[in-house]
N, C-alpha and C positions, 0 to 999 in steps of 0.2 A: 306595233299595236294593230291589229285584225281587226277590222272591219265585221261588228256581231252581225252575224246572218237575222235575226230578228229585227234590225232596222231596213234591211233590205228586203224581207219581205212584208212588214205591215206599211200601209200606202201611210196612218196616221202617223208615223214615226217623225216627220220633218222638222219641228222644233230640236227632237234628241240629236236625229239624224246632224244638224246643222251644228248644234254643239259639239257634236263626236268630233266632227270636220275639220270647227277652226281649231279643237284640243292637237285633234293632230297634224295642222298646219302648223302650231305656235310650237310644238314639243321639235316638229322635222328643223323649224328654223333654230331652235335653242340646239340642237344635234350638230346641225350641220353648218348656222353660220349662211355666210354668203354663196353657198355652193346647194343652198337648198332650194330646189326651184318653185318655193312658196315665198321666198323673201321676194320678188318683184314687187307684189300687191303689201309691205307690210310697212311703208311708208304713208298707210293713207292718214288722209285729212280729213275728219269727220264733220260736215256739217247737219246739222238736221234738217236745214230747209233753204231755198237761196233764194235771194230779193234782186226785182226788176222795179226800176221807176216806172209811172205811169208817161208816158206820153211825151217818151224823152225815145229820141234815135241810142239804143243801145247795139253795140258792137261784139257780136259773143268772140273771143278767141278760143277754140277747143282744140286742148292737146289729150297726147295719151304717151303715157309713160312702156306701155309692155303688149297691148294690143292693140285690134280697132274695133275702137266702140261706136254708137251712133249715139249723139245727143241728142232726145226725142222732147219736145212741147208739143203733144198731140190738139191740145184744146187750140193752141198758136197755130198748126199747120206748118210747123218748124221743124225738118231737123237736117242735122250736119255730122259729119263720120268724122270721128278722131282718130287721127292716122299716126303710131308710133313716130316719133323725130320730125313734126311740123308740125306749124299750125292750120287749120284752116278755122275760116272768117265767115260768120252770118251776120247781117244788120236785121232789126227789126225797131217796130215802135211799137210796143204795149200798149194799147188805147183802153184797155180797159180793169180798173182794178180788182185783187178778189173780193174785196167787202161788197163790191157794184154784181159781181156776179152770183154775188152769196146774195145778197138781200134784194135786190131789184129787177134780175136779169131771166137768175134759173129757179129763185126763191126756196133757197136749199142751204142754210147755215152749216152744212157738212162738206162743202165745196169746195176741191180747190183745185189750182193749176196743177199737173206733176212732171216735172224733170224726170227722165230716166233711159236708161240706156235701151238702145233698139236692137242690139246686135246680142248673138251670144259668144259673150266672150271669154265667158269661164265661168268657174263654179259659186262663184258669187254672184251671178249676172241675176239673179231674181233680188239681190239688195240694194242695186244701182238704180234706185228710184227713191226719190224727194220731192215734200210739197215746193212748189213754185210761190211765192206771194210778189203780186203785182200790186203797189205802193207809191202813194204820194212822196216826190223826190229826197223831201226832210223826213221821213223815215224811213228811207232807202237808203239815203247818208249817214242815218242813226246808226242802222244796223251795219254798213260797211264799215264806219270806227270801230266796234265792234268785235271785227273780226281779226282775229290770232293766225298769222302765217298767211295772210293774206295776199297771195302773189302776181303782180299785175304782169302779162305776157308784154317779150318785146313787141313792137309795130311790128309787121311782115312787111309787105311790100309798101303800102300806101299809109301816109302821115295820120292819124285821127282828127275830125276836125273837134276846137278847143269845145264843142256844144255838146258830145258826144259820149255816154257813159257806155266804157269797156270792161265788160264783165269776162273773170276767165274761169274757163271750167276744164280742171282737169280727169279726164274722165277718169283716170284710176285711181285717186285721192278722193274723189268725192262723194264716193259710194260710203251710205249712212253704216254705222255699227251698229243693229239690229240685233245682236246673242245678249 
């Protein structure tokens, strides 16, 4: 399947351009199976949006499955690189929620946190962005019930203490389905 010279040259083509993309990512892996080197990414885990308690010490564990990505919280001043076959660890505390920042803060009901990768790490790297919602504990627990395939990372080095919610992000699973 070639690549139409008409999405390569009109700049507005990116919606098509991006369908053409994953058709022939989804057709190479149906081809080829495990030897096609788009199955890495075809495990992912879709979420739409992922939730932090307010004002609770949360523990991010960021892994990555196939490259290294950077998990970016710009409005947080947060980020951390996920490094294929580890983890690495950030702490932080959310002190403030997004309903506090939508209505009282930036007074902008359009507002939210966003997750998203800092690195480019392929050809998806402009979908690995999600709203953030920073949330009262009981519906941060809500929505973590919630959640299908859920998977809590082992400790690395140091124990969790019992107060401490450990959130895991895998950076190449959590990139939204956008097509």
């Amino acid at each position: 399947m070639a690549m139409p010279s008409d999405l390569l040259d009109n700049p507005t083509s990116g919606p098509v351009l991006k369908d053409y993309l994953r058709t022939l990512m989804n057709n190479d892996i149906k081809e080829k199976g495990a030897e096609s080197p788009y199955k890495h990414g075809s495990d992912d885990l879709v979420l739409k949006e992922f939730h932090l308690p307010v004002n609770e010490d949360v523990r991010l564990v960021i892994r990555s499955k196939d490259v290294i990505h950077s998990a970016f919280i710009p409005h947080m001043r947060m980020q951390m690189n996920a490094v294929p076959g580890m983890s690495t660890v950030f702490r932080m505390k959310p002190t403030i929620t997004t309903d506090s920042m939508r209505m009282h803060i930036l007074k902008n009901e359009a507002f939210d946190y966003v997750l998203l990768c800092n690195k480019i790490c392929g050809a998806s790297h402009y979908n690995m962005q999600m709203p953030l919602v920073v949330e009262p504990t009981s519906d941060y627990n809500a929505w973590l019930a919630q959640q299908k395939g859920f998977e809590m990372a082992s400790t690395p080095a140091a124990p969790v203490e019992a107060t401490t919610t450990t959130a895991v992000l895998e950076a190449a699973t959590t990139a939204p389905n956008t097509h």
